[in-house]
N, C-alpha and C positions, 0 to 999 in steps of 0.2 A: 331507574328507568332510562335516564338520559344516556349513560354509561351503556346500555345494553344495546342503541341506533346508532354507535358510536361507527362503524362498518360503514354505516349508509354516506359515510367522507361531508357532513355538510360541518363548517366552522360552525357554526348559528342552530342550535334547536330551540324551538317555541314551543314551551307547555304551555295548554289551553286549561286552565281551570274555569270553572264557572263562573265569579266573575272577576277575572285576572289573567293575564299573562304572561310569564318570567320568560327575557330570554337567556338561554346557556350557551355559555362558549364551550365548545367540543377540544381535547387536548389531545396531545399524542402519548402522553408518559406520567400525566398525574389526574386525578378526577375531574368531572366537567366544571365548573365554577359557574354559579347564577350573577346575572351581570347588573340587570335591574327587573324589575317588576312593576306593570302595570294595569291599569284597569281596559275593560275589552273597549269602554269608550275611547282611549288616550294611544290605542293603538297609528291611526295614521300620524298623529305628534310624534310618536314613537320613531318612525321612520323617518320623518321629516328634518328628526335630530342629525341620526347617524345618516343622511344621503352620501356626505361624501364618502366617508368611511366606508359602508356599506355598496356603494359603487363600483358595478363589472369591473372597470377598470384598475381600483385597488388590488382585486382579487390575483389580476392579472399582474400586474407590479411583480406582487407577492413571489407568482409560481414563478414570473423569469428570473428575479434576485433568489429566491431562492433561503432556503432553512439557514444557512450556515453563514451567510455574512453579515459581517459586525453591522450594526448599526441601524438596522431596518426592519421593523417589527409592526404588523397591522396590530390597534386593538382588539380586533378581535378575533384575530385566526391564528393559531398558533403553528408556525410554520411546518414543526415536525408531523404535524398532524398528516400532510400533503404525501408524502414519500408512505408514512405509515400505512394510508390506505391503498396507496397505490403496493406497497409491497402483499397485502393482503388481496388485493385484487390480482396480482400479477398471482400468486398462490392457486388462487381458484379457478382461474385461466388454464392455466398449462395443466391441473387435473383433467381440466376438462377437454383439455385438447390432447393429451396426453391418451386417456380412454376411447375418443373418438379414432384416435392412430390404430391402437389396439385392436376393434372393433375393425377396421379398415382391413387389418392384415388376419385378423379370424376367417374375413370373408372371402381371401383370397384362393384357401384351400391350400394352407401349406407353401404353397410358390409366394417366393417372396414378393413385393413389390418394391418397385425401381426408388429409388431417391427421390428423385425428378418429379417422376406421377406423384408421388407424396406431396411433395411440396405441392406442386399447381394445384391439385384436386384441393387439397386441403385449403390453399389461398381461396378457390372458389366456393367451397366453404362458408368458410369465415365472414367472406366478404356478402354472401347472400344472408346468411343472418344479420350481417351487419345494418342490409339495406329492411330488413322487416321488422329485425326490433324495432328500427328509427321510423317503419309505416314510411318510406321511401315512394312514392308513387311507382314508380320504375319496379317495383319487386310486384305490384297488383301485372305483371305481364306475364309473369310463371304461375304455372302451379308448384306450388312447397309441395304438395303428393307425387309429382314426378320429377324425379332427381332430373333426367335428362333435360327437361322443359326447365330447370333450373341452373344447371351449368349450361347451354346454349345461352340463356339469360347476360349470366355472370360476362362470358365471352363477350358477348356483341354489345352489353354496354361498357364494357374497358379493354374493350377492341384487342383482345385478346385471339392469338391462336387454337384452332383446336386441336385436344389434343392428340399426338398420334403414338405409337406406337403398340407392343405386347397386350397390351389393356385400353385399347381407344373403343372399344366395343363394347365392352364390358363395366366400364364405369360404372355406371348408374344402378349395376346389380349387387357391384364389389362394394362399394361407399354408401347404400342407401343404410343399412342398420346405423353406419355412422352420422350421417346428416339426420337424422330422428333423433338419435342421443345427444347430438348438437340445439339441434333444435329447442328440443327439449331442459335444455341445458340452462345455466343463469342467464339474464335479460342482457343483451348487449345494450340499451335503448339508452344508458348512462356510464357507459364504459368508454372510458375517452379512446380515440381509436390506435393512438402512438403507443398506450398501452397492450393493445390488442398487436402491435404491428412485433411489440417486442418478446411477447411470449411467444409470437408465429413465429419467430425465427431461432429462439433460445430452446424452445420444445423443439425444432425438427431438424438444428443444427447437431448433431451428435457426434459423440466422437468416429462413430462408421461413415459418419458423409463426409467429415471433416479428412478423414482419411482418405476415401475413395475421392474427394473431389478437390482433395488439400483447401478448402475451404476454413478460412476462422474466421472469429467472429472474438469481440470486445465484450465484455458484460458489460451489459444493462446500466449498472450503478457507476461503474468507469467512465464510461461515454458520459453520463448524466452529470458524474461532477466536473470531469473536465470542462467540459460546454459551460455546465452555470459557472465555474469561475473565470472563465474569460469573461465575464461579464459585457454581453453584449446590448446588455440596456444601457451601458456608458457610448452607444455608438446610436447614429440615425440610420436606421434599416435600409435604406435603398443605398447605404454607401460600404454596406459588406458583402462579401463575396465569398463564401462558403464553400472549401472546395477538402474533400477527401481523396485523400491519393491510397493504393493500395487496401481499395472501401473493405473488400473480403464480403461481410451478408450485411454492411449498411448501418451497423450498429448506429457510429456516430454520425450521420444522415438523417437518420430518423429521430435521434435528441436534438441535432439542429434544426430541424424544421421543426421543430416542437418548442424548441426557445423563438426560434425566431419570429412563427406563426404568433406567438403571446405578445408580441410587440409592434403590430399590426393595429391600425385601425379597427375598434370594436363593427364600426358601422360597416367595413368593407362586408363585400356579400363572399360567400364561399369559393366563387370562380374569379373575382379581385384577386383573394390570399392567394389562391391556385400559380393564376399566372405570372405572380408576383414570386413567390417560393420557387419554381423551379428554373428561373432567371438566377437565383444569384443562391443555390444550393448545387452543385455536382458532385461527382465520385467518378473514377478509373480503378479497373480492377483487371488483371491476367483474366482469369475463368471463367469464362462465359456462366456456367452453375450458379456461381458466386454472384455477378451482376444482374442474374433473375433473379436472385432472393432477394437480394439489396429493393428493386425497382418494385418488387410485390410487396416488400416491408411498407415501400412509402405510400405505395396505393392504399394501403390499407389504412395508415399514418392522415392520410391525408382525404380522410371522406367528406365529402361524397364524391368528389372529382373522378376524373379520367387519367389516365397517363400522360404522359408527357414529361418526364425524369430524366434527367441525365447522368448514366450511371454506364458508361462506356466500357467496352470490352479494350483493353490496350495494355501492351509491354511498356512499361512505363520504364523499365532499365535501359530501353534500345534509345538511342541516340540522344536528342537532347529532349526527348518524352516528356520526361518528369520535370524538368528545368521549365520546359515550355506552360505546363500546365497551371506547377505551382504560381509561377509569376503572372498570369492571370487570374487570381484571383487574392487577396487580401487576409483572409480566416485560415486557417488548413490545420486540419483534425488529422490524427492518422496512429495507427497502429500497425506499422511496416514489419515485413517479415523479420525476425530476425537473425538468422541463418547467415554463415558465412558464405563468400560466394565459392564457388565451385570452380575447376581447374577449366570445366570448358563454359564456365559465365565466364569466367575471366577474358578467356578467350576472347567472347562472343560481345559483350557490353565495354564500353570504353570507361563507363563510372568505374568501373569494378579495379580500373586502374589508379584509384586516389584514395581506395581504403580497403580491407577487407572482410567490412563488415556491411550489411546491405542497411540494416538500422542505421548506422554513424552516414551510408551517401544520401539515405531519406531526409536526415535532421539536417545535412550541410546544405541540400539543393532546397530545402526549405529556409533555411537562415540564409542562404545567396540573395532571395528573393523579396526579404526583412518585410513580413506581413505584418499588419497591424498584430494578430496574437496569433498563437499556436499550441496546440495542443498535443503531445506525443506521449504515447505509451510504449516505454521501452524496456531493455533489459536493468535489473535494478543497480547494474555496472555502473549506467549511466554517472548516480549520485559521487560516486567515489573514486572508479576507477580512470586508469592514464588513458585509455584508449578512447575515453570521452573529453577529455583535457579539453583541447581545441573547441570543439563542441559547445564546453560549460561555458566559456571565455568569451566564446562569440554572444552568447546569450546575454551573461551580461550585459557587456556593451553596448547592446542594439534596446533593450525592456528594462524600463523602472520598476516591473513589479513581476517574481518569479516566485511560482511554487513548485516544488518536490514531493510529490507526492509518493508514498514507500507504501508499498501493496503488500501482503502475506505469503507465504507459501498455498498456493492451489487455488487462487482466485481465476486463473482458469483451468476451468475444470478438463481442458481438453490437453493440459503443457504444465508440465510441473517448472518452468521458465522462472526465476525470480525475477519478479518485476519491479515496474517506477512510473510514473506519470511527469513531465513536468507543462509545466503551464503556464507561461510568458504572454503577459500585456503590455499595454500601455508603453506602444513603440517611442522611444527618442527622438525627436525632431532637433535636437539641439545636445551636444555634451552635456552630460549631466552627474550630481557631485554624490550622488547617494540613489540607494537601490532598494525597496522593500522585498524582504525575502519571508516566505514563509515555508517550513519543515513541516508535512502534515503524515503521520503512522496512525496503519490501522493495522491491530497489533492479532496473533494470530486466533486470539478466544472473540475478536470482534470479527470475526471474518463474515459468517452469519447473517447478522446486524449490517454489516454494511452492502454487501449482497440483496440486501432487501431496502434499506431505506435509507444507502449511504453515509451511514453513520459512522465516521471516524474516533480513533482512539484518543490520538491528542495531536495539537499543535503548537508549534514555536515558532516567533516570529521576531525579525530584527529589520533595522534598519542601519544600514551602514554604509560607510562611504565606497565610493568605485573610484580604486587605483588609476592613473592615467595608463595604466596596462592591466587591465584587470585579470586577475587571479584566476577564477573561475571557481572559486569557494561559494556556492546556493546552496549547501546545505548546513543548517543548522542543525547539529549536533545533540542528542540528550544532555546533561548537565553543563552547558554551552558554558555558562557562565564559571563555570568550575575550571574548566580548558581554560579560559580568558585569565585568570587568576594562575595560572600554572603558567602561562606561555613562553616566559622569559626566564623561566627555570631550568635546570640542565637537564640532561636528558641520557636516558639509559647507554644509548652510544658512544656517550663521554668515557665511559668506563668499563664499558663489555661490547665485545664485537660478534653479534650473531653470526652462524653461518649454518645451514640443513646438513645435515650428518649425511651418512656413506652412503650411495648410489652406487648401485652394480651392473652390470652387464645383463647380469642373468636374475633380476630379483629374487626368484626363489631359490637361486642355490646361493645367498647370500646370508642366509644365518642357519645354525644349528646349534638343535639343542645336546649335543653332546662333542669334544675336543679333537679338532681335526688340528692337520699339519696347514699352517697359514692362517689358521682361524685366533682369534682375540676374543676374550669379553667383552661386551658390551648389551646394551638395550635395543632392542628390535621393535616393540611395538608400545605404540602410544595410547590405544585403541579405550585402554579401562586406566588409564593413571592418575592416582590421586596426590590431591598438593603435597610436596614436601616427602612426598612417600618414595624410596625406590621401586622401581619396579622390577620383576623378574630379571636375571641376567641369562643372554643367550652369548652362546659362540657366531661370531661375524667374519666372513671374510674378509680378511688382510692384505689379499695379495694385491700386489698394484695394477698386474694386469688383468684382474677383474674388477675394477673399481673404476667408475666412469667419473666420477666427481666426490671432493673432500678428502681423499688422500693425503695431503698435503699437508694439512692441517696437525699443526701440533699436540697428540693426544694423549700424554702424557702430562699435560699442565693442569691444572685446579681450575676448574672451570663448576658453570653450570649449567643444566644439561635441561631444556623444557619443550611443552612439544609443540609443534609444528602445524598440527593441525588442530579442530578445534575441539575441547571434551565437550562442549555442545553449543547450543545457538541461542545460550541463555544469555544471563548476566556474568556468570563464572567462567570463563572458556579455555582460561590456559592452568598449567601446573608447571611448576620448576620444581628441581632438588639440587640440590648440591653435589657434586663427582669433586672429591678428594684423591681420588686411585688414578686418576688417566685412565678412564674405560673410552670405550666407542659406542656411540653411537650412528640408528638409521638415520633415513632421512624426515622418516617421520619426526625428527627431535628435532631441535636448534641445539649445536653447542655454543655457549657465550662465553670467549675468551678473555680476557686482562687484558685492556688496551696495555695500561699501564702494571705493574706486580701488585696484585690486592693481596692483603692477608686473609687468612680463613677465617675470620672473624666478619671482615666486610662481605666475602662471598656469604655467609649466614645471612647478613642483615638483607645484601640483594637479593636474597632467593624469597626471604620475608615480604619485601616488597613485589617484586616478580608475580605471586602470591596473593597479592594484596588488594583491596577494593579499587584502587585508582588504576591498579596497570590492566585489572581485568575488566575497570567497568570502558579503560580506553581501546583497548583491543575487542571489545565487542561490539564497540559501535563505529569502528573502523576496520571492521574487517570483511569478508563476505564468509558465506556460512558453513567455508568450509577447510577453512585455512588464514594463515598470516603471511602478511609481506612482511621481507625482512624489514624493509625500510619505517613499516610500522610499528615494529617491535625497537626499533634503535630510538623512535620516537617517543617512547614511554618517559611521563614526567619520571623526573624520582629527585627524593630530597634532596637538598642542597647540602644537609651535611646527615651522615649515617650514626644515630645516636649508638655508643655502647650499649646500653641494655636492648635495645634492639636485637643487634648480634647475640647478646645473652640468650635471652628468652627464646630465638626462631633456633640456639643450638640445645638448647635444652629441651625443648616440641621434638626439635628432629631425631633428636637421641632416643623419646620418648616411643616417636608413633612411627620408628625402625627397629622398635625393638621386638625381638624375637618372642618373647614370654607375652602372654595375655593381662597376668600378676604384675607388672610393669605398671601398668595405667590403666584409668578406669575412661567410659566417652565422658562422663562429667570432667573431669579433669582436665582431661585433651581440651574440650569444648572450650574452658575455661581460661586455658595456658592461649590458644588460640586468639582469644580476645584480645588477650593482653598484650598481643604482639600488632593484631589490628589497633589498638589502643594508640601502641607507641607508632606505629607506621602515620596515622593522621596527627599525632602531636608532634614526628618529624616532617609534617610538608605545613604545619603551620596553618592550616584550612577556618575561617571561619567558621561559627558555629551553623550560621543556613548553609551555607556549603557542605558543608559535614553533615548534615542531615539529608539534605538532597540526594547527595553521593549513598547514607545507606538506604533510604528507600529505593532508590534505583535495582538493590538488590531484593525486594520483596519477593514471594512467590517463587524464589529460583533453586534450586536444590547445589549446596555446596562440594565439589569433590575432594571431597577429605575422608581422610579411614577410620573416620566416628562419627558419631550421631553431631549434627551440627542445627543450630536454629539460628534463625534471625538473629542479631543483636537487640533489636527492638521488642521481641520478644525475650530473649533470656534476660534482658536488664532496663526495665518499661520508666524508666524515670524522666518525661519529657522537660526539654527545657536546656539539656547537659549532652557535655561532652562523651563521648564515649570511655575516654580515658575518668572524665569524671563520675561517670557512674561506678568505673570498676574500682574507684578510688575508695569508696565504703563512709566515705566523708559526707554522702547525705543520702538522708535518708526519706525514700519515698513516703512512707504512711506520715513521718513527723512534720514540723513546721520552721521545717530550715529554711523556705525562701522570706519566712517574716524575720529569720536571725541574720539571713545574707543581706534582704532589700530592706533593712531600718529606713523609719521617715529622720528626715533633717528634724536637727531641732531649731525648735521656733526661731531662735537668733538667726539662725543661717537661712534660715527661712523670708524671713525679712531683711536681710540682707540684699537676697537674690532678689527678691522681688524690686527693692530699689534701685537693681542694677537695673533687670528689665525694662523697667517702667523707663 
């Protein structure tokens, strides 16, 4: 029964029995728990226990810290619970506003209507239900039976314009089946209203307005983690200053005033909070469209009040705009365009002169002004790449505590953009020797989940020292500690010098499949290559003066030849083979040349490793999704010394899974011989045995490019506890009772020996 009001969002349910009481804690993810039980006499003791606990003000703690920080947990509200209902409420909203759109443009009779009217009509909408679920005195002034007597209403108490245009006439005839079905709709009377402000803007932002009015907008669950981990209940409220530059429709305006409003005197009265919030919350935004939705979001955000937001129309690129603004104020939230600037911005904005990227002048004219914290959503470049260097560096320097936040592919639904977060506290007043970092992925099967109730995939976090030049290394890596343990090992460049194969003039008349004058063999496409396999051979042009880059290059030598871009955006991403002939390759390939003369034995072993769980689980989490740098490819650990059977085993595979007959090899076999070469590749880098297991789960879930049936390791050889090499070793045996043969107790002597040392 308790599990079934579980919707109704309260921590605390009271079953009343006859003569008894239980109360139940309400969960987000496991069943509700009964906490104690009482008699209907011992009810007020009951309370009288838990008053602090049970106190507005805990409650409130709660929502501004927030689900996901260590340390802080009510007894009785279980924090995920807060997001869950709100994701559920946030659901049943936008149907409902969703329908009432619908219904809006049924009655139009075919002719579309404007963006514009949408949004206003609908904000006045919303907001008149808002004021009669709540029995608002002010709503007994209309009739709810005439639309018009109720938008006039809405107008003249939030001092609103009226509206004009194609449909200012017509209103009340076009919108009235949808103000009924509103109406009619779920109870706004406990629907907090920031929730209410964020489905108005997420339902009528679309990608057609977005377009028509270049308008974007942040999701919902973005805005909401950024905000909570700035953690702005580590600050006294009247001494922050909230400001969003480039707002778009307000997204994060409306979670700031929603944090910040929670940390407010309970006893303030509503028009306190009021004049209080829009004092030290602003926004700027280009488009005038964009700064009405923004200014309607917080009306809405902010009931019962009146306007009075600042959320300004302004070029923030023109002059020193942006400079000026950010340094007035201390907090700055932003999700800036990301777009390069254009030959006549360049022109026109004198920023455009210091970078050319409009994201990297947002982040710098923000770090100029070293605000207490910051929060930026940006391209997911940010984490890794050179164009951010400067950037990362300065972050450092300035915040004791950074996070990186790595978002999914299609988290906005309007921009297939790969993005990032990051989100700096706790500014420096004084040099300082160490820096808390934390790495936080929400990975693409949580996307969902976190769209709805901000629920991240995982987190990694360190603490380490700040260089008196700092680095600009904030991100924390997947098996971070595996890198730590490899650092000072040598490195694929020591021994093979990448470089991208042939580039032409004319890309398409650069290969064929059949023997022209100036054409050469070689590999063309990388597209379907599997490890270790050759791939089809095409005819390449040769000639010089069709060749814009890699000419040069000596292609006649023993090399190995891998590709370039990525076989996908898994755990697995690259393939190498081995080129004994001197073919050519495109540029989709890398060829990797012999610093030094290697024999064909060693080029075996490097393509093994190339191949291998370490070089692919290092190039997938240092790459983006769509290629490699070379410079990251020269970076690949690799052992310190190349075991012979190594080379054995990856020439005896490669003989195997090139060969021409099907009768050759079976997938068991392949599968088999394959291990044994990952076997030997981790007993040449020497890896602990948690390392070594970290490293293969890392590969769970990911499908291998190889020319046979392949499984996990962990499932073709289930023997926990062991080395990979030791499992394939046959020396123990899963079902038997070889760890009482391996782990013997001491005998007694030695046993009492030890103990007397101890002691």
């Amino acid at each position: 029964m308790v599990s079934q009001h579980r919707a109704l969002g309260a921590p605390l349910l009271f079953v009343v029995n006859q003569d008894d009481v239980t109360v139940w804690e309400v969960r987000s993810k496991v069943p509700p728990r009964a906490i104690e039980t009482v008699e209907l006499a011992g009810i007020e003791e009951l309370f009288k226990r838990h008053r602090a606990t049970w106190h507005p003000d805990a409650i409130h703690r709660a929502k501004s810290v927030g689900p996901s920080e260590d340390g802080y947990q009510l007894d009785f509200v279980d924090l995920g619970l807060l997001p869950a209902i709100e994701g559920e409420i946030h659901i049943k909203l936008s149907r409902l506003l969703v329908e009432t759109l619908e219904l809006s443009r049924k009655a139009s009779e075919g002719e579309p209507l404007d963006a514009r009217t949408l949004f206003r009509v609908v904000f006045r909408l919303l907001a008149a239900k808002v004021l009669e679920d709540r029995c608002h005195p002010y709503a007994a002034a209309w009739s709810a039976d005439d639309l018009s007597s109720v938008l006039a209403g809405i107008e003249t108490y939030y001092s609103l314009g009226h509206i004009e245009g194609r449909w200012a006439n017509e209103l009340p005839v076009v919108f009235d089946a949808a103000w009924r079905h509103l109406r009619a709709g779920i109870s706004f009377s406990n629907i907090s209203s920031d929730d209410l402000a964020f489905v108005y803007e997420n339902t009528l932002i679309t990608p057609e307005t977005r377009k028509v009015f270049g308008t974007h907008s942040t999701p919902r669950q973005v805005a909401e983690y950024v905000v909570q981990k700035l953690q702005l209940h580590n600050h006294k409220p009247e001494d922050l200053k909230i400001y969003e530059p480039f707002a778009g429709a307000g997204v994060f305006l409306v979670s700031a005033l929603r944090h910040l409003r929670d940390l407010l005197p309970v006893e303030w009265s509503d028009q306190q909070r009021h004049d209080f919030l829009i004092k030290h919350i602003s926004g700027d935004e280009v488009d005038a469209f964009a700064c009405e939705v923004a200014t309607l979001s917080l009306i809405l955000a902010d009931y019962p009040n009146h306007n009075g937001w600042h959320v300004k129309e302004a070029d923030l690129l023109a002059g020193t705009t942006l400079a000026d603004r950010i340094s007035a104020n201390n907090v700055i939230l932003c999700n800036p365009p990301f777009e390069a600037f254009t030959e006549a911005e360049k022109a026109r904005y004198e920023i455009a002169g210091t970078t050319h990227s409009k994201a990297i002048a947002a982040l710098s004219a923000a770090l100029d002004a070293k605000p207490l914290a910051l929060g930026f959503v940006l391209p997911r470049s940010f984490i890794l790449e050179r164009q951010f260097a400067e950037q990362r560096r300065r972050i450092e320097s300035l915040y004791s505590s950074v996070e990186v936040l790595k978002l999914p592919d299609g988290i906005f639904g309007a921009s297939d953009v790969e993005t990032a977060a990051v989100i700096a506290r706790d500014l420096r007043l004084a040099p300082a020797v160490s820096i808390s970092l934390r790495s936080t992925e929400v990975a693409e099967r949580d996307r969902s989940a976190f769209l709805k109730t901000g629920q991240t995939t995982v987190h990694r976090d360190l603490i380490r020292d700040v260089a008196e030049k700092p680095d600009g290394c904030l991100w924390i890596p997947p098996l971070n500690a595996l890198w730590d343990y490899l650092r000072d090992g040598p490195r694929l460049g020591t021994l093979l010098k990448p470089s991208l194969g042939l580039q032409w003039y004319d890309q398409d008349q650069g290969r064929s499949e059949n023997p022209k004058p100036g054409y050469e063999l070689g590999f063309a496409n990388a597209r379907h290559l599997q490890q270790y396999k050759l791939p089809k051979p095409m005819w390449l042009d040769f000639r010089e003066d069709h060749i814009r880059r890699a000419f040069d290059h000596d292609w006649s030598k023993p090399k190995l030849i891998a590709s370039a871009t990525r076989l996908s955006r898994g755990a697995w991403c690259i393939g190498a083979f081995v080129d004994l002939e001197g073919v050519l390759c495109s540029q989709q390939f890398f060829g990797l040349w012999p610093v030094e003369p290697l024999t064909n034995s060693q080029l075996y072993a490097l393509s093994a490793v190339l191949n291998g769980p370490i070089a692919n689980a290092f190039l997938a989490m240092n790459s983006p999704k769509d290629r490699f740098r070379v410079s990251v490819v020269r970076d690949i650990p690799i052992p310190a010394l190349l075991p012979t059977k190594l080379a054995e085993l990856a020439e005896e595979y490669i003989t195997r899974v090139n060969a021409a007959s099907i009768f050759d090899h079976t997938d068991d076999d392949l599968a088999g011989q394959l291990a044994q070469i990952d076997a030997e590749i981790m007993r040449a880098y020497d890896l602990p045995l948690k390392l070594e297991r970290q490293l293969l789960a890392y590969f769970e879930g990911f499908d291998r490019p190889v020319a046979h049936a392949w499984k996990h390791w962990n499932d073709s050889y289930p023997i926990p506890g062991l080395s990979l090499a030791e499992r394939l070793s046959g020396r123990f045996n899963a079902g038997g009772d070889w760890v009482k043969k391996v782990f013997q107790p001491l005998p007694q002597s030695e046993i009492d020996l030890l103990r007397d040392y101890v002691a």
